[in-house]
C-alpha positions as MATLAB code, in Angstrom:
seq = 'XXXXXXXXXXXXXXXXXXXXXXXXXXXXXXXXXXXXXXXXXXXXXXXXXXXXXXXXXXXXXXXXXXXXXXXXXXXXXXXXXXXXXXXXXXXXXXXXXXXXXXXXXXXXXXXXXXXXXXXXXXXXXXXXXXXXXXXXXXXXXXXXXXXXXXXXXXXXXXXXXXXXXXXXXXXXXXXXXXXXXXXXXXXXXXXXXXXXXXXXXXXXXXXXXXXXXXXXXXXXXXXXXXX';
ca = [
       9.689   -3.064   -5.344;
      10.178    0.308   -6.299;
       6.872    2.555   -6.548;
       5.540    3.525  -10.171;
       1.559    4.325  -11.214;
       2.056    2.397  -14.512;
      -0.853    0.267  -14.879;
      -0.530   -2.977  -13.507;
      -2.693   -6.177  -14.407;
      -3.192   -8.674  -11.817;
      -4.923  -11.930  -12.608;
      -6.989  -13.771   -9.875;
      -6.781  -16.934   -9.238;
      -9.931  -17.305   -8.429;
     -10.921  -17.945  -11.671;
      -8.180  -20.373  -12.692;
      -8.141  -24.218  -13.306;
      -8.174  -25.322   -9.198;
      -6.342  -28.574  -10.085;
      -3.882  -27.009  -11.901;
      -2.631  -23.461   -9.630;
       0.847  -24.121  -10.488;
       0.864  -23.919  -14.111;
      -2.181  -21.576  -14.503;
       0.329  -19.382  -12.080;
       3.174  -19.824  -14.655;
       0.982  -19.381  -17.534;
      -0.690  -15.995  -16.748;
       3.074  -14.417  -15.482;
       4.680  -15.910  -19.194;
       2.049  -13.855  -20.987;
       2.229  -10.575  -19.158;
       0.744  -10.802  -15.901;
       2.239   -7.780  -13.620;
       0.831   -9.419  -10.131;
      -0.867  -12.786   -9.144;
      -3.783  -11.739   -7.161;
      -5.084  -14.473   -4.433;
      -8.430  -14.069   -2.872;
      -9.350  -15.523    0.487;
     -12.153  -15.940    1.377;
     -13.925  -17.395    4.672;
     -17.635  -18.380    4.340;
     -18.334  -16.007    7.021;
     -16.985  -12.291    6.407;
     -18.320  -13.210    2.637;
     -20.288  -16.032    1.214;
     -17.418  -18.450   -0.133;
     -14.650  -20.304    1.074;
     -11.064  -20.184   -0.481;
      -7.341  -20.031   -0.264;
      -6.056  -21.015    3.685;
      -2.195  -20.401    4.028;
      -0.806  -23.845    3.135;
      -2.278  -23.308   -0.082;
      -0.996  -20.020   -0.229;
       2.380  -21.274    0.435;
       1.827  -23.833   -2.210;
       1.035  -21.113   -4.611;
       4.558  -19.448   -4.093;
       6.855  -21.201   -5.749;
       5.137  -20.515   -9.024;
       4.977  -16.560   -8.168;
       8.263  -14.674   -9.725;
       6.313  -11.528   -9.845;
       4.569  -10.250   -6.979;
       1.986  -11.958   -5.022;
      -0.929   -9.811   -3.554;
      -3.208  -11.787   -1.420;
      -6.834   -9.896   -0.711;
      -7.854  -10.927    2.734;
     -11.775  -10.987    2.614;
     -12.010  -12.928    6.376;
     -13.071  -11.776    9.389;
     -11.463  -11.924   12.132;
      -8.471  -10.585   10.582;
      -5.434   -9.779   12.666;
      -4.860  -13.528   13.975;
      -4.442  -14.838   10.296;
      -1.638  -12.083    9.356;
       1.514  -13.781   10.321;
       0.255  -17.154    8.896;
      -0.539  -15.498    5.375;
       2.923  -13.260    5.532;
       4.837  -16.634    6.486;
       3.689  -18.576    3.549;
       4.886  -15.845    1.115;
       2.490  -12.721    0.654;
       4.107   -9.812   -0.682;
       0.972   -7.674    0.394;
      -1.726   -8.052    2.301;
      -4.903   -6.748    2.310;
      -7.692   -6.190    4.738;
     -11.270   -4.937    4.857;
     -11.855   -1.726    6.739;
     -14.995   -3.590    7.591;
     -14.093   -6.733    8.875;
     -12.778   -5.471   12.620;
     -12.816   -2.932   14.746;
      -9.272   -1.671   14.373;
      -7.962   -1.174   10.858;
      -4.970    0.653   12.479;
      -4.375   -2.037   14.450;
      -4.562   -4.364   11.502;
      -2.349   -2.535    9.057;
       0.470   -2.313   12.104;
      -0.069   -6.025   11.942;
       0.655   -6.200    8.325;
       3.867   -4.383    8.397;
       5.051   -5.943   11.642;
       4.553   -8.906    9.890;
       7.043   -7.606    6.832;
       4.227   -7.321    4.509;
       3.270   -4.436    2.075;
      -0.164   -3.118    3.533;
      -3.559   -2.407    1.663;
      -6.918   -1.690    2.807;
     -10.086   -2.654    1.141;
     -13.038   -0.434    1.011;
     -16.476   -2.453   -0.162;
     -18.646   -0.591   -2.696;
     -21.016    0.623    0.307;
     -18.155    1.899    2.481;
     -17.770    5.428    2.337;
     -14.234    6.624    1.340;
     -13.684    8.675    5.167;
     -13.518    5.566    6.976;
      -9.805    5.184    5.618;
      -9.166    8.898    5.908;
      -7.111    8.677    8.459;
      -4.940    5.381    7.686;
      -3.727    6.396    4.096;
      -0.216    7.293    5.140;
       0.450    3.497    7.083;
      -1.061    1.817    3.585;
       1.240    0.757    0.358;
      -2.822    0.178   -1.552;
      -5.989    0.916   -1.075;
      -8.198   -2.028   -2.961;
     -12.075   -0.125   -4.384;
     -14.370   -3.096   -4.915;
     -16.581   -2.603   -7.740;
     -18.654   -5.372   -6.285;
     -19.369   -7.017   -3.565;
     -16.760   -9.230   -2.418;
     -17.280  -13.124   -2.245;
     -18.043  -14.440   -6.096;
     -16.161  -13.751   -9.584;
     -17.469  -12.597  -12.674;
     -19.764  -10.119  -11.189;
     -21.406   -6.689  -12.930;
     -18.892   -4.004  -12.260;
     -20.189   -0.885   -9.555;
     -20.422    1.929  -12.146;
     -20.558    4.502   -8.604;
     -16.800    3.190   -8.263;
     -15.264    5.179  -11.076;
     -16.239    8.459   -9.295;
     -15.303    7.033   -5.710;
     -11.628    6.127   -7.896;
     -11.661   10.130   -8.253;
     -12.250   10.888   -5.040;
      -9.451    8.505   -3.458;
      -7.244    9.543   -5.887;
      -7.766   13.365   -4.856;
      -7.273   12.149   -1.459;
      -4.238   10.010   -1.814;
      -2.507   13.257   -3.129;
       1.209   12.928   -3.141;
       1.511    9.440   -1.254;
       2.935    6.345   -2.594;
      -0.132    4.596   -2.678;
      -1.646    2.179   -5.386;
      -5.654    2.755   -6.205;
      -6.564   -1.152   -7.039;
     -10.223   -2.051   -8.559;
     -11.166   -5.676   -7.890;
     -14.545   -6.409   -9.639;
     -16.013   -6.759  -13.102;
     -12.787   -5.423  -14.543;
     -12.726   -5.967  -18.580;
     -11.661   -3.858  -21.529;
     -14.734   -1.345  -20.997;
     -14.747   -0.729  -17.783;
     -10.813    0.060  -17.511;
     -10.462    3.283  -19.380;
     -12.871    4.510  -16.583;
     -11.335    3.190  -13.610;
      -7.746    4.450  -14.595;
      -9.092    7.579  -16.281;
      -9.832    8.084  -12.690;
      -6.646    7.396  -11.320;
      -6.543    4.023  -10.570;
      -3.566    1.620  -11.548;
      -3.907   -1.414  -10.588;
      -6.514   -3.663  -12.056;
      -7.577   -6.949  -10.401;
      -8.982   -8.948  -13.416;
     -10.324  -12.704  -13.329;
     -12.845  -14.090  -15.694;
     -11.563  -11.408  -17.738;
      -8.327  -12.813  -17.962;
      -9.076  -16.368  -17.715;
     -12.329  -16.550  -20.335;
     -11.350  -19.198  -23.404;
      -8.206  -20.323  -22.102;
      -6.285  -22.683  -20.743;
      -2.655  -23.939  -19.689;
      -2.730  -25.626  -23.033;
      -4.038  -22.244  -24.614;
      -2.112  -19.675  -22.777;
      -2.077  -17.420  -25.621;
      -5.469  -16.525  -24.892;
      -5.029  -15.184  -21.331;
      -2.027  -12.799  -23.043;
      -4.503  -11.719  -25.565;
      -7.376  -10.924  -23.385;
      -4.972   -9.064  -21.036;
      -3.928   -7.486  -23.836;
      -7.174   -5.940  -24.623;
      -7.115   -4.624  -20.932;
      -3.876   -3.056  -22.329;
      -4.928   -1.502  -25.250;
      -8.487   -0.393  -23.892;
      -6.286    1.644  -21.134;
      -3.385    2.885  -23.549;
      -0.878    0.583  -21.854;
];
């Protein structure tokens, strides 16, 4: 996939139908959707318990786009293959949840994965200093990870700036995963960010039988960000 900072939208899953991943999948990419974003969670590294890699797997079939699957487990590094074998096209990891982030990332793109690292909104911005040029994204939450439909961080549109002043010249995507909606975009991608992880935003009022409404409220993302 070739590089480009045009703003990207990409819908979790999280807050689709569970009993119906498939077509939710199918529905969100025929009304705009630029990624599916898949959030896994453990019960441990945060307080909920998601996606393991069959289902993963499951969920490929349905992906045409690009499927970006946000790692929020701890211990990391012995999940990687599992999650790159049943179809991720990246991976991300916490900074926080091991020891070894360079270890982790090499994992990542052993594994023939696109690489991201995930910085939680109390994580200073230095402790992935020194990893930005092994990383495809770096993924700002702008809340803390383990439930949807949380208050966006307003302290992450500044920490957007700073990234973005330290990602310089690199290929590397800025994603914001929390409390994304039509007013806090302009802020985040004002700042340089341009990838925007979006769930009950996307997902509020519709349905697989109303599918129009997830391409309207992603197009109010859109519009609210001059895309």
């Amino acid at each position: 996939m070739p590089f480009d900072r045009s703003v990207k939208i990409a819908p979790s899953i999280l807050s689709a139908d569970f009993a119906n991943f498939g077509a939710e999948i199918r529905a969100i990419e025929d009304q705009g959707a630029d990624w599916v974003h898949v959030d896994v969670m453990d019960g441990h590294f945060v307080p909920n318990l998601t996606f393991g890699p069959p289902a993963v797997k499951a969920f490929r079939p349905h992906v045409t786009t690009f499927m970006d699957v946000h790692l929020m487990i701890s211990p990391v590094d012995a999940y990687i293959e599992a999650y790159a074998e049943a179809g991720a096209d990246m991976i991300s990891a916490h900074v926080e949840a091991g020891p070894h982030i360079h270890r982790t990332l090499q994992a990542i793109r052993g594994a023939g994965c696109k690489a991201g690292v995930c910085v939680n909104p109390g994580t200073p911005l230095e402790a992935i200093e020194y990893v930005l040029d092994m990383v495809d994204m770096v993924v700002l939450m702008t809340v803390n990870p383990g439930f949807g439909g949380q208050k966006f961080i307003t302290s992450g549109v500044e920490k957007t700036r700073r990234l973005r002043q330290m990602i310089g010249d690199r290929e590397v995507h800025i994603q914001i995963d929390g409390g994304v909606t039509p007013e806090t975009a302009p802020q985040v991608v004002e700042a340089g960010a341009d990838v925007l992880v979006a769930g009950s935003a996307v997902f509020k009022g519709g349905s697989v039988e109303a599918p129009e409404v997830y391409g309207q409220n992603m197009a109010a993302i859109r519009s609210a960000v001059g895309g």
